[in-house]
N, C-alpha and C positions, 0 to 999 in steps of 0.2 A: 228254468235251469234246475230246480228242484226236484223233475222228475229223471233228468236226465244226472243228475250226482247222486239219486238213489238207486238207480242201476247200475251207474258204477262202482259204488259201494257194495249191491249186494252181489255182483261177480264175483268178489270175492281178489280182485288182480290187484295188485303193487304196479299202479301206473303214471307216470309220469305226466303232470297237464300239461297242455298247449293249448294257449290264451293266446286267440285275436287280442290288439288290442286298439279301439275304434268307438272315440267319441263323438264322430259327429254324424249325427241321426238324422239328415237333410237328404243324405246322400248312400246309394248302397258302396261299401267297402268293395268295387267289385276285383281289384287285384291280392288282396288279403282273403277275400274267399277262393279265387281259385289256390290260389300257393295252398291254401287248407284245405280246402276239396281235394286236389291232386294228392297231397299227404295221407291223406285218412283212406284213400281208393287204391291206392298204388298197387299193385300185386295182390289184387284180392283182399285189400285191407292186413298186409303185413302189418305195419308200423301199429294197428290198435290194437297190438297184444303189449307194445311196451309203453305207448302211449292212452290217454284218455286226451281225445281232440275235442274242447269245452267249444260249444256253436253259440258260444258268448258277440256275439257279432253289434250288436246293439246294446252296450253299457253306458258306464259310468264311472266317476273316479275312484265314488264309494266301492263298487262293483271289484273293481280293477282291485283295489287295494286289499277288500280282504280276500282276494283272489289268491295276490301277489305272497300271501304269511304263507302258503306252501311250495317248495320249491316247485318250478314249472318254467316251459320254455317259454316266450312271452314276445309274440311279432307283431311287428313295426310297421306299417308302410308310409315311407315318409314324403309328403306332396310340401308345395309352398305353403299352401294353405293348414295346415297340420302340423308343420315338423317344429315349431315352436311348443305346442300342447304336448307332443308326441316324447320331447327330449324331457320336459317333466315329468309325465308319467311313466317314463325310464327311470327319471332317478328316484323317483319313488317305488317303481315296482324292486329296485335292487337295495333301496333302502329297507323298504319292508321284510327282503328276506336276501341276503348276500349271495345265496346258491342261485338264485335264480339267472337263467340264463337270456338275455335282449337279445335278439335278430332284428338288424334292422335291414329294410330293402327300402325300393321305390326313387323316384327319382331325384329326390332332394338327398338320399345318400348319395355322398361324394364317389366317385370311379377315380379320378386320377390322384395318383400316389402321394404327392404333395396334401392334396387337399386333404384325401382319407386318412393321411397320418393325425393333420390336425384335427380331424374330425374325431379318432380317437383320445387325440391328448385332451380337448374342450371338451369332452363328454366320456368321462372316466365309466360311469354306467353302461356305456355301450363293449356288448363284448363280438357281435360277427355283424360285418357288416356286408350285404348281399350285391356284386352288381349283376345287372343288367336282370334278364328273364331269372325269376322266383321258383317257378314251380319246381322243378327238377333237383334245382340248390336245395333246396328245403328238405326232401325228400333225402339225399345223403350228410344231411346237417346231423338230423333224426337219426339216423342211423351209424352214425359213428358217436355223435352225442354219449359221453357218459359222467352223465351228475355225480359220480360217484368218485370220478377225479376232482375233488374239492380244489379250488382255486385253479385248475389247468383246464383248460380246452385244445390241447396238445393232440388229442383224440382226432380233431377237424386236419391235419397236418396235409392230406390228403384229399381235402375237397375244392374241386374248382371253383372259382367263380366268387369267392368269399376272401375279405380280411379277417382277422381276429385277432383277439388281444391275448397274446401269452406273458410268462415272467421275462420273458427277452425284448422284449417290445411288439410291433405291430408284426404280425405274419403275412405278408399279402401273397398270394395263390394266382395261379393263372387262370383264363378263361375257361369258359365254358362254351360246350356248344348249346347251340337252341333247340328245343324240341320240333323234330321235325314234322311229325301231326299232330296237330293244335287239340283235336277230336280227344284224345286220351286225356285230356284234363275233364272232370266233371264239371257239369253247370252248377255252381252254388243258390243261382234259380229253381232249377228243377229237379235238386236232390234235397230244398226244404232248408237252405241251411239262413236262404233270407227270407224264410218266410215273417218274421218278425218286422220285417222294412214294410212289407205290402200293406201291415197293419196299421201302420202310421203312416202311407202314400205317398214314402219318401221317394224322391227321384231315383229311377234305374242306370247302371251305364252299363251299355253292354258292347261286346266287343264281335263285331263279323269278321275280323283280319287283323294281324298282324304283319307288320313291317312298314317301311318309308324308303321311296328309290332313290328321296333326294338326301345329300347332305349338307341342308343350308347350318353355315355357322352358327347362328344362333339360338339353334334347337336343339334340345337332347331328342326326338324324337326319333330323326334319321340316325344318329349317332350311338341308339344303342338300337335299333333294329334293322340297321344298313342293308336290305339283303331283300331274297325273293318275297314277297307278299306270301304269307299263309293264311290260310283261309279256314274256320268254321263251317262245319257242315251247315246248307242253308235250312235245313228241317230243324235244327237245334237253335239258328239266331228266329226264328221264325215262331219258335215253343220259347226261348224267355221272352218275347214280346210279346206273346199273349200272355205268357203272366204278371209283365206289366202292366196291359189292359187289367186282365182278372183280377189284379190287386188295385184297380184303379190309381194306376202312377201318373201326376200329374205332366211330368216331365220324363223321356225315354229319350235318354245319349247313347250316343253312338260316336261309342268310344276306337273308331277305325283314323286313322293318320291322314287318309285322302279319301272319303266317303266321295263316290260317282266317279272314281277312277273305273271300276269295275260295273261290265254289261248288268251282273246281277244286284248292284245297289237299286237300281230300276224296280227291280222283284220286290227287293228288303222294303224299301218305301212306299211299295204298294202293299204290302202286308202291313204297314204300318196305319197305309190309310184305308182298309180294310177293318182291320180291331179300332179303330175310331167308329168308324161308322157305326161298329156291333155293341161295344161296349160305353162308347165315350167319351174314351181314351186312348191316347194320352193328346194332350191341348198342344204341348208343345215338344220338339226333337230340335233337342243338342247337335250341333252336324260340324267337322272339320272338315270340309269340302277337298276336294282334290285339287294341287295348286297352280296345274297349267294342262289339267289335262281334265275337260267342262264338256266332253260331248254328251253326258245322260245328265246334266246339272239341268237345264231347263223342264227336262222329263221331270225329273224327281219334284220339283218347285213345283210345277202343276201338277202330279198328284196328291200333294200332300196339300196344298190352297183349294183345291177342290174338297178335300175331306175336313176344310176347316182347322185345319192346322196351323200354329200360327209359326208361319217361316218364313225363310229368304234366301235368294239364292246370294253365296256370298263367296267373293273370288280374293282370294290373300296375295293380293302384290306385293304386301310390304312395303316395294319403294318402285319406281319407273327409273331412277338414277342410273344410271348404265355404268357408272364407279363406282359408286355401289353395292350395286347386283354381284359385280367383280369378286368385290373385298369379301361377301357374305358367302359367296359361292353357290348364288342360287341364279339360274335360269327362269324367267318369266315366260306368261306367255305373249307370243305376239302381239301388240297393240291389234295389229286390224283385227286380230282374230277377236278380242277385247271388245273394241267396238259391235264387230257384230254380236257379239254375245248379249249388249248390251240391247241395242236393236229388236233383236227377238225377242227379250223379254220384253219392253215396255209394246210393242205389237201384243204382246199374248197378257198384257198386264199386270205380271207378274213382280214383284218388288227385288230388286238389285242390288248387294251391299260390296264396299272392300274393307279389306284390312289392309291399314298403313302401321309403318313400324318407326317411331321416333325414334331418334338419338343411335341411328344403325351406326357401326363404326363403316368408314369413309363415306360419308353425308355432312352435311352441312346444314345450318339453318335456311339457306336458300333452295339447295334441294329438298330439303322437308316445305317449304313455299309451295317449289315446283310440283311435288305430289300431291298436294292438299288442292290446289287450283287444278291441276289437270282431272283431279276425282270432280271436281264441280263442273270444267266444261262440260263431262261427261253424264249431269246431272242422277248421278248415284250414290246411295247415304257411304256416308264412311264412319269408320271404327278404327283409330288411331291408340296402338299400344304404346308406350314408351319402353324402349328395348330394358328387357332385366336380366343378367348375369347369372345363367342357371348351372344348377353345378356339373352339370355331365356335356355340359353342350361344347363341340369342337371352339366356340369362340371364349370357353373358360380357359383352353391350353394354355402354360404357362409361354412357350413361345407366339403365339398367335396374340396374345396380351400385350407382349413386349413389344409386339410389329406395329401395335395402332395403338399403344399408350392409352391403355383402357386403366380408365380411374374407376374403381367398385370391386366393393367384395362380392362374394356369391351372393345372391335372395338383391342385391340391389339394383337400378335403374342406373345405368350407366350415365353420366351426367360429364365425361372427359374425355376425350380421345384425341387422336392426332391431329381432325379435321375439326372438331367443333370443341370450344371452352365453357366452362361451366356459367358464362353467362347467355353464348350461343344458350345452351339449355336449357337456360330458364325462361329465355324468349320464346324460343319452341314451345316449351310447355305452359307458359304464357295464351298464345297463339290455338293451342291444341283446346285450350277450356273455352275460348271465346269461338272457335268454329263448332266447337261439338253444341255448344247452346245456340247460336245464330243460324247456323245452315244444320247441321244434323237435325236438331229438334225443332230448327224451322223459326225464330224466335227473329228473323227478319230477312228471310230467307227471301221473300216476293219483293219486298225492299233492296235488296241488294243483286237480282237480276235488273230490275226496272234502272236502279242508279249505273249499270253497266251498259244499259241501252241507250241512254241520255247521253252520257258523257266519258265514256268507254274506260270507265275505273272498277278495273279485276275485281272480282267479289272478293278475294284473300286482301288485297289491299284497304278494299272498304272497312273491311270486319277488324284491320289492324286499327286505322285513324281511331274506328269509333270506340273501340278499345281502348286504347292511348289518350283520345279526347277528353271520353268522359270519366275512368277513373281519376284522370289528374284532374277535373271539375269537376266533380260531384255535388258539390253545390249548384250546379248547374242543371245536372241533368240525374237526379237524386232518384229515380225510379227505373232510370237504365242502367245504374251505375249498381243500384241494389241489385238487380236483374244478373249483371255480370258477379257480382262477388256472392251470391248469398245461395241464388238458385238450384246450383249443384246439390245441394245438402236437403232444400225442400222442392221440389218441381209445382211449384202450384203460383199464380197471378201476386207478381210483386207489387201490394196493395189493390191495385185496378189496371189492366190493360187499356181500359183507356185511358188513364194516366200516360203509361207507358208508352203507347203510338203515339199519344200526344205530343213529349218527347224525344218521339225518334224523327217526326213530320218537324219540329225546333228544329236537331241535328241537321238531318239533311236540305233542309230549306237555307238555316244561317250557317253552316261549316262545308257542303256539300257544293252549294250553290243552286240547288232546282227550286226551278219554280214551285208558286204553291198554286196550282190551275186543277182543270179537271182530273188531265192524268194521276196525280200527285194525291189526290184524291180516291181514284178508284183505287190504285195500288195500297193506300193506307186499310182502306174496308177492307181489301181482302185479306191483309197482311191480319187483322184483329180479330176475320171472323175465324181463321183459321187456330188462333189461338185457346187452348183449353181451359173451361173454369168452370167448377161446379155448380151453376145456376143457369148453365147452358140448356137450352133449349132446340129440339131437332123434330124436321128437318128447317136450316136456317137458310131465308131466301133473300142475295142481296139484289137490289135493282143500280145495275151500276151505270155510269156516263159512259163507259168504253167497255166494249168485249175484252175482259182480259184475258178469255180463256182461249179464244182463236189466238190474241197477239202470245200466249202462250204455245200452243200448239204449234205457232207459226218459229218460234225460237227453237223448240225440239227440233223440227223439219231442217231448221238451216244446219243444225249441228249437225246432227245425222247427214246430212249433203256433202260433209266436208267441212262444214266452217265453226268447228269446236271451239277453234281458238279466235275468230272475230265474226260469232253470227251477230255482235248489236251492226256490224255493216251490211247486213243480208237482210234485215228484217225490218218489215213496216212501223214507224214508230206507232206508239201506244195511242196518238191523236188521231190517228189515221182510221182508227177502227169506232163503227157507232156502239148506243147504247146494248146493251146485255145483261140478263139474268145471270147467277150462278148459287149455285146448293150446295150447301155444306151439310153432312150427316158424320154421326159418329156413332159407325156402328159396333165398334170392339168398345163401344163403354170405355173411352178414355177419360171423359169427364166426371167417370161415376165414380170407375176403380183406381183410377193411375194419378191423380191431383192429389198432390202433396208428400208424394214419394218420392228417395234419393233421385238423382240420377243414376247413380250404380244399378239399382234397382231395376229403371226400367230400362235400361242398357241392355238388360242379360238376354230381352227378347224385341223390343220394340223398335228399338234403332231409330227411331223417331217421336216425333208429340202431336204432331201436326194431324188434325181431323181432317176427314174425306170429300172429297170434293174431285172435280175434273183435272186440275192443275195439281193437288196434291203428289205426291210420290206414289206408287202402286205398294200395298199392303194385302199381307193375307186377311180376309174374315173369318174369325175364331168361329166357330161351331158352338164354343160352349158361353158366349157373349151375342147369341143371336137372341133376335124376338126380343 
């Protein structure tokens, strides 16, 4: 920054700054660099005769602050994740110096008038707040802008797309249109303005397209880009992924609304698994998949698991509730179509996730049941959100509120509605911690097929009992019980695993009713070898009393046949089948690198815990975790 404030010093110009303002160095800013890219390019670089646009993009508060002692424009872009940090160093930048002027955008600013008013009146420091699409806003912000009207921005009266704060109160303006070629914004990639991220290998996000066809309620993302798909040029999304490679980025998002909607994600994903192969990089791709429309989603999954990527193909249902789908106003895709999709991949062995969404308004605690068991007939991980109240999304309308007695403010988890009460949701969310540790991460996942085959009690009901069981006993069963309440926080062997199967062969023997025979037996070995702990050794060979891995094999088969919802009647019981070998390997290094981290943690890519084996779920193998 040094060299760049002695050039503009020795120009010799009376220029106005315009400060990014962006503290978290994890991730590139990449919606604050175009709106500043856009600005500084526009017209052949009009605006940098009255402006000096500082490529302050990677600071700090120190930074910011003595930034903020000269008068200067100073933008915002506010996410969930930021817009608490963000509204402080707003009132600090306008405490440091009163003429300074806050723009705020992004999607944690409020768009609907109610809200944005109070968003004004709680955040006196904020003076323009930007909706929807940035770049263009910005750009006649700058230009109407004049600091020189102390205490007025009366100047802006004129500009679409924008509130702002005058002596009269809140000014709100009408819409904007969208830019209609994307191309006209410059890359803040490959004009250098982040080249400072590459240095620290912070994660890239980048964007191939713009827009969402659908309008599900609970999204801002349809809501503020409703409209035709625009598209980046593919030579330009193709030149910042190789600068993510070339900066060695560990993490490349792709920040598109339905990625594999489009023939040419096919392309984009193999350029991605192309610059892995040359440079690396990148280990792992951020994906919003497309939400009912999957024909290039298997394509993309196996180029990018071939290149060592670690991915998944993952399909956002939300809910199967068919009153629900209603109330949201989203369209699924067709179950059969669902199934086969499902099909394909475990044929090509590719690994298969969904998104489920808790607490949707018209749902219930039993339809959140019915979604959670239908994702398990269908033996594919799940990733269960608890619905949150965002501020621009159609289900924050102040009437659409009223219709379904939504209890939450904006940034909260909605926990009240017309169909489910605040105890409903804590059962749910109850429910949601003990499925994501017992079946997502696998934590008695072999256990509670086997108990479905014996005595045909639903995996979701088993995982309730043992829940209920042994918190209210925990003197009982004091290693499962740690196992349920502690493990989120650290993911590593509560005490000893075989403590803990110890305890769950007690459970289901005296609470359950099975016998304790061979069966009951093998299903335990496998249930322990499968679980992760740093003194593991590979590859791990058990010799078991029953093939478990055919009476495995043989359960898939009956689902896939039709019998999702009663293969334990279709399939050979577990006695039936002789002795068998089975091998467990862990080849992504989960027991070296992943024990004893949150589970947030390893959420963000693994979607599992569970080491590899035949029976295991299909996972990509990392490229950069081999050998």
């Amino acid at each position: 920054m040094k060299a760049h404030d002695e050039a503009v010093a020795a120009s010799g110009k009376d220029l106005v700054q315009v400060v990014p303002v962006n503290t978290v160095h994890g991730t590139t800013p990449a919606s604050l660099g175009l709106v500043f890219s856009y600005a500084m390019s526009v017209d052949d670089g009009r605006l940098t005769e009255k402006y000096d646009f500082v490529p302050m993009f990677l600071s700090d508060v120190d930074r910011i602050a003595e930034r903020a002692k000269r008068p200067g424009v100073f933008l915002f872009s506010n996410y969930l994740w930021n817009v608490d940090a963000n509204m402080m160093l707003s009132a600090a930048v306008k405490q440091a110096n009163p003429l300074n002027v806050t723009v705020h955008g992004g999607p944690s600013t409020p768009s609907y008038e109610q809200e944005c008013e109070d968003f004004f009146r709680d955040f006196p420091h904020v003076d323009v707040a930007v909706r929807a699409e940035g770049e263009a806003t910005l750009v006649d912000v700058l230009d109407k802008l004049n600091l020189a009207e102390t205490g007025s921005l009366d100047s802006l009266k004129d500009v679409p797309g924008i509130s702002y704060r005058s002596d009269n109160g809140v000014v709100r303006l009408g819409a904007r249109d969208r830019i209609p070629d994307l191309n006209v914004i410059p890359s803040p990639y490959l004009n250098g303005l982040f080249d400072e991220f590459g240095a620290v290998r912070a994660s890239a996000v980048i964007e191939s397209n713009r827009g969402c066809p659908y309008g599900c309620t609970f999204c801002d993302w349809g809501s503020a880009t409703l409209s035709k798909v625009r598209k980046f040029d593919l030579e330009r999304v193709f030149a910042e992924l190789e600068w993510s490679a070339r900066h060695r980025v560990e993490d490349a998002s792709i920040a598109d609304a339905n990625f594999g909607m489009l023939r040419r994600d096919v392309d984009i994903a193999q350029c991605v698994a192309d610059l892995r192969k040359e440079h690396g990089y990148p280990n792992t791709v951020g994906i919003s998949y497309a939400k009912n429309q999957v024909r290039y989603l298997r394509d993309i999954i196996r180029i990018m698991a071939e290149a060592g990527i670690l991915t998944e193909g993952k399909v956002s249902l939300q809910t199967m509730d068919a009153n629900t789908l209603k109330v949201i106003d989203r369209e699924n895709m067709k179950l059969s179509k669902f199934n086969e999709l499902g099909m394909e991949f475990r044929k090509a062995n590719l690994p298969l996730g969904v998104e489920l969404m808790m607490g949707l308004p018209g749902s219930s605690a039993q339809s959140f049941r019915n979604d959670l068991q239908d994702c398990t007939n269908r033996d594919v991980r799940v990733q269960v959100n608890p619905t949150m109240i965002l501020p621009n999304s159609p289900m924050n309308a102040p009437e659409y509120r009223k219709e379904h007695k939504i209890i939450a403010t904006t940034g909260e988890y909605i926990k009240e509605t017309a169909t489910y009460d605040r105890n409903d949701w804590d059962n749910m969310m109850q429910l949601r911690s003990a499925y994501t540790l017992l079946d997502t991460y696998g934590l008695v996942r072999y256990v509670a097929r086997f108990v479905r085959a014996e005595i045909g009690m639903a995996e979701l009901e088993f995982y309730d009992q043992l829940q209920n069981d042994v918190l209210s006993n925990s003197a009982r069963w004091p290693v499962l019980a740690g196992a349920l309440r502690t493990m989120k926080d650290c993911m590593a062997p509560p005490g000893s695993w075989s403590f803990y199967v110890d305890e769950v062969k007690d459970y289901v023997v005296s609470k359950i009713g099975l016998p304790d025979d061979s069966c009951l037996r093998t299903v335990l070995a496998v249930q322990l070898a499968h679980l992760p702990a740093a003194d593991r050794v590979f590859p791990h060979k058990l010799e078991l009393e029953h093939d478990f891995t055919a009476w495995w094999r043989a359960m898939l088969d009956a689902r896939e046949d039709g019998h999702r919802e009663d293969w334990e009647k279709h399939v050979p019981r577990l006695r039936e089948y002789g002795p068998a070998e089975l091998t467990i390997t862990d080849p992504n290094k989960i027991c070296v690198l992943e024990v004893g981290k949150a589970l947030s943690a390893l959420d963000y890519n693994l979607r599992t815990w569970e080491l590899d084996s035949p029976v295991a779920r299909a996972r990509t193998l990392m490229a950069a975790r081999a050998g």
